[in-house]
C-alpha positions as CSV (number, residue, x, y, z in Angstrom):
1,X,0.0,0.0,0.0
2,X,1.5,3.1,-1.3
3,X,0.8,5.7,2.0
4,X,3.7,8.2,2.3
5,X,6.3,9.5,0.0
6,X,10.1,10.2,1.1
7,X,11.9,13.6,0.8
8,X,15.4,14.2,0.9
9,X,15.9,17.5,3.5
10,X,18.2,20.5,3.2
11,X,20.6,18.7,5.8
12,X,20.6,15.8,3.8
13,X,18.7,13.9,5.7
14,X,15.3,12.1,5.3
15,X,11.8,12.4,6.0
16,X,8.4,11.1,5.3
17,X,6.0,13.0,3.6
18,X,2.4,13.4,2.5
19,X,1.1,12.0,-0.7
20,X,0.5,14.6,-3.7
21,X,-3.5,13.7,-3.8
22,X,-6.0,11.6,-2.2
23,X,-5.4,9.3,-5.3
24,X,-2.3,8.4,-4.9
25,X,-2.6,6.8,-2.0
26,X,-3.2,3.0,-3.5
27,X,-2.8,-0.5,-3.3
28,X,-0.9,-1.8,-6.0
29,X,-0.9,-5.1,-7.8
30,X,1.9,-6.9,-7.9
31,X,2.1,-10.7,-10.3
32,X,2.0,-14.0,-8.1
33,X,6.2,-14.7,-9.0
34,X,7.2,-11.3,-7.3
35,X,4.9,-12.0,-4.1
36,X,7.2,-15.4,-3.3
37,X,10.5,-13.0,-3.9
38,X,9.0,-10.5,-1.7
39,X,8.4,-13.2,1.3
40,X,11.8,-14.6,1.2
41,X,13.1,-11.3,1.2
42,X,11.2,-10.6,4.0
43,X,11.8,-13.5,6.2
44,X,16.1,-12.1,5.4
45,X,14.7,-9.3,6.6
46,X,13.4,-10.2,9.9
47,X,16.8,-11.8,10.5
48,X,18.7,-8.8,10.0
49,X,16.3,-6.9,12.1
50,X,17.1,-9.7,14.8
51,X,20.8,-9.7,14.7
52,X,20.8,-5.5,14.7
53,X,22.5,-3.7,17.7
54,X,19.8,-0.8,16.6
55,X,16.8,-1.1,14.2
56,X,14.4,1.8,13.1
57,X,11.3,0.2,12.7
58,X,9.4,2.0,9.4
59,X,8.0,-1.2,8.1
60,X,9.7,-0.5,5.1
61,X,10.2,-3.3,2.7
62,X,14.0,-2.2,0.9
63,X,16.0,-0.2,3.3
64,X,19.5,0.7,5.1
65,X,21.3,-2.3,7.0
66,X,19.6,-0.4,10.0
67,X,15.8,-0.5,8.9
68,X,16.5,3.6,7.9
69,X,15.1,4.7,4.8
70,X,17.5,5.1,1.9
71,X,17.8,8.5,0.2
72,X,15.3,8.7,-2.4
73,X,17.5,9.2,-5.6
74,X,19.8,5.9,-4.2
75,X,17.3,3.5,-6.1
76,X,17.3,6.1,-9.1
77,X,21.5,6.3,-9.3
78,X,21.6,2.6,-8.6
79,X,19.0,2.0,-11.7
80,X,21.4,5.2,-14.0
81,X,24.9,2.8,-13.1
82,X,23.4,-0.5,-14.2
83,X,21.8,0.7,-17.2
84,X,24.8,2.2,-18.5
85,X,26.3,-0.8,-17.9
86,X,24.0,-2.8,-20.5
87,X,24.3,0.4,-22.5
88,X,20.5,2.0,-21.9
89,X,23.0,5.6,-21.9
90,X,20.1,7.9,-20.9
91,X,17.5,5.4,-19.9
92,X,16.3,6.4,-16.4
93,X,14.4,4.6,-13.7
94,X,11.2,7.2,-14.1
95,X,11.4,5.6,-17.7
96,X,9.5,2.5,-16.8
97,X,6.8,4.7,-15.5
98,X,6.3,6.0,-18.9
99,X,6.7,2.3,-20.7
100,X,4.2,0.8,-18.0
101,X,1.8,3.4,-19.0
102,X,2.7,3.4,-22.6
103,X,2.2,-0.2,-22.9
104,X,-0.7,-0.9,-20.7
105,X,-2.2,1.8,-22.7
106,X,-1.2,0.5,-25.9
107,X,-2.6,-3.2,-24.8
108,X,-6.0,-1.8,-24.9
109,X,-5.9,-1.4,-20.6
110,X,-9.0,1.1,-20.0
111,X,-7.3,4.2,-19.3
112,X,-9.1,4.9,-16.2
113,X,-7.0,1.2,-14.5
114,X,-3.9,2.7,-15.8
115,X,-4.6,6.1,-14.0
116,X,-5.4,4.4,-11.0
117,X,-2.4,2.6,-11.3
118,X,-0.1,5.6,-11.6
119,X,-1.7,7.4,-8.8
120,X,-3.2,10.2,-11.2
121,X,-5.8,12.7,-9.9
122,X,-7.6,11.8,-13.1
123,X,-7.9,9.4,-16.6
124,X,-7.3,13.4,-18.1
125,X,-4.1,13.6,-16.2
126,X,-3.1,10.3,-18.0
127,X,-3.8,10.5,-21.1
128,X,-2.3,14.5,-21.1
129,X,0.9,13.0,-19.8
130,X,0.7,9.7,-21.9
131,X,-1.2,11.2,-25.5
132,X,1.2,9.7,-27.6
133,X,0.9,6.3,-26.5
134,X,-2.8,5.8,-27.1
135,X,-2.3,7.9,-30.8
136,X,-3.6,5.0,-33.3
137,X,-6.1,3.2,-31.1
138,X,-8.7,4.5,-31.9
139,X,-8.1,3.6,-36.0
140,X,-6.9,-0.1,-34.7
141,X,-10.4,-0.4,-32.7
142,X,-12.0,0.9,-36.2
143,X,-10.8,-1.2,-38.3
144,X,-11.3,-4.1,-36.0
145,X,-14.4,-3.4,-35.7
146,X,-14.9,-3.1,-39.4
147,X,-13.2,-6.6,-39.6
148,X,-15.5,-8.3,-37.7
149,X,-19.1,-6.6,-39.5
150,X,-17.6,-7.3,-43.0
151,X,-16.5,-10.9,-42.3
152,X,-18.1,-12.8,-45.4
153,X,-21.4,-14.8,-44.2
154,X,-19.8,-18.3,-44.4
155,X,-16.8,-17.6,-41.7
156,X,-20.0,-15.7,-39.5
157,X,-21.7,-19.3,-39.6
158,X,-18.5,-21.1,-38.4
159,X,-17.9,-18.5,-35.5
């Protein structure tokens, strides 16, 4: 459940903060072969916590050796290294945000799931942000509609 949001302070440190809108406060799915990664990574998890001197306790599922929060952009420069090492130069972490919406969108998802999804305010939000990806649909949906009224009579019979 996506509730709070971190923020790196002026001092370098880290804090929790409040969620941009009401909206993006969500459950997200998540596919059945991450869900058994997630619970072995939890049960290391409770084993570190056990064998700590000191332990912050911010039921946070990826975090410091200590249970602290990492900063926020240590995910996003972690992300920057190892695609440069497969040569994605330029590809960045907030990129998969885009291709998750671009290709749910492109898949035919309802764009009012994928805004959920994302946390937008609204299915306008989306599809402002996300206009390109959904750019053709509406001539594929066309034509397969088209393709399935001017099917000749004897392949209607056999459907």
């Amino acid at each position: 459940m996506v509730t709070e949001a971190l923020e790196q302070t002026k001092s370098n440190g880290v804090k929790f903060k409040l969620l941009k809108s009401p909206s993006s406060r969500r459950a997200l799915p998540i596919p059945r072969e991450l869900v058994a990664k997630l619970q072995a990574h939890k049960e290391a998890q409770a084993l570190e916590r056990a064998n700590a001197l000191f332990w912050t306790d911010d039921d946070l599922v990826f975090c410091n050796p200590d249970g602290s929060p990492w900063p926020p952009d240590t995910l996003t420069k972690q992300f920057a290294s190892m695609a440069h090492l497969v040569g994605a130069k330029g590809f960045r972490l907030h990129d998969l945000r885009h291709a998750f919406a671009s290709l749910t969108l492109s898949n035919g998802v309802n764009v009012k799931e994928v805004s959920t999804l994302l946390g937008h305010s609204s299915p306008t939000l989306t599809l402002t942000t996300y206009a390109r990806s959904v750019e053709g649909m509406g001539r594929s949906a066309v034509q397969g509609l088209a393709d399935s009224l001017l099917k000749n009579p004897q392949e209607l019979e056999t459907c």
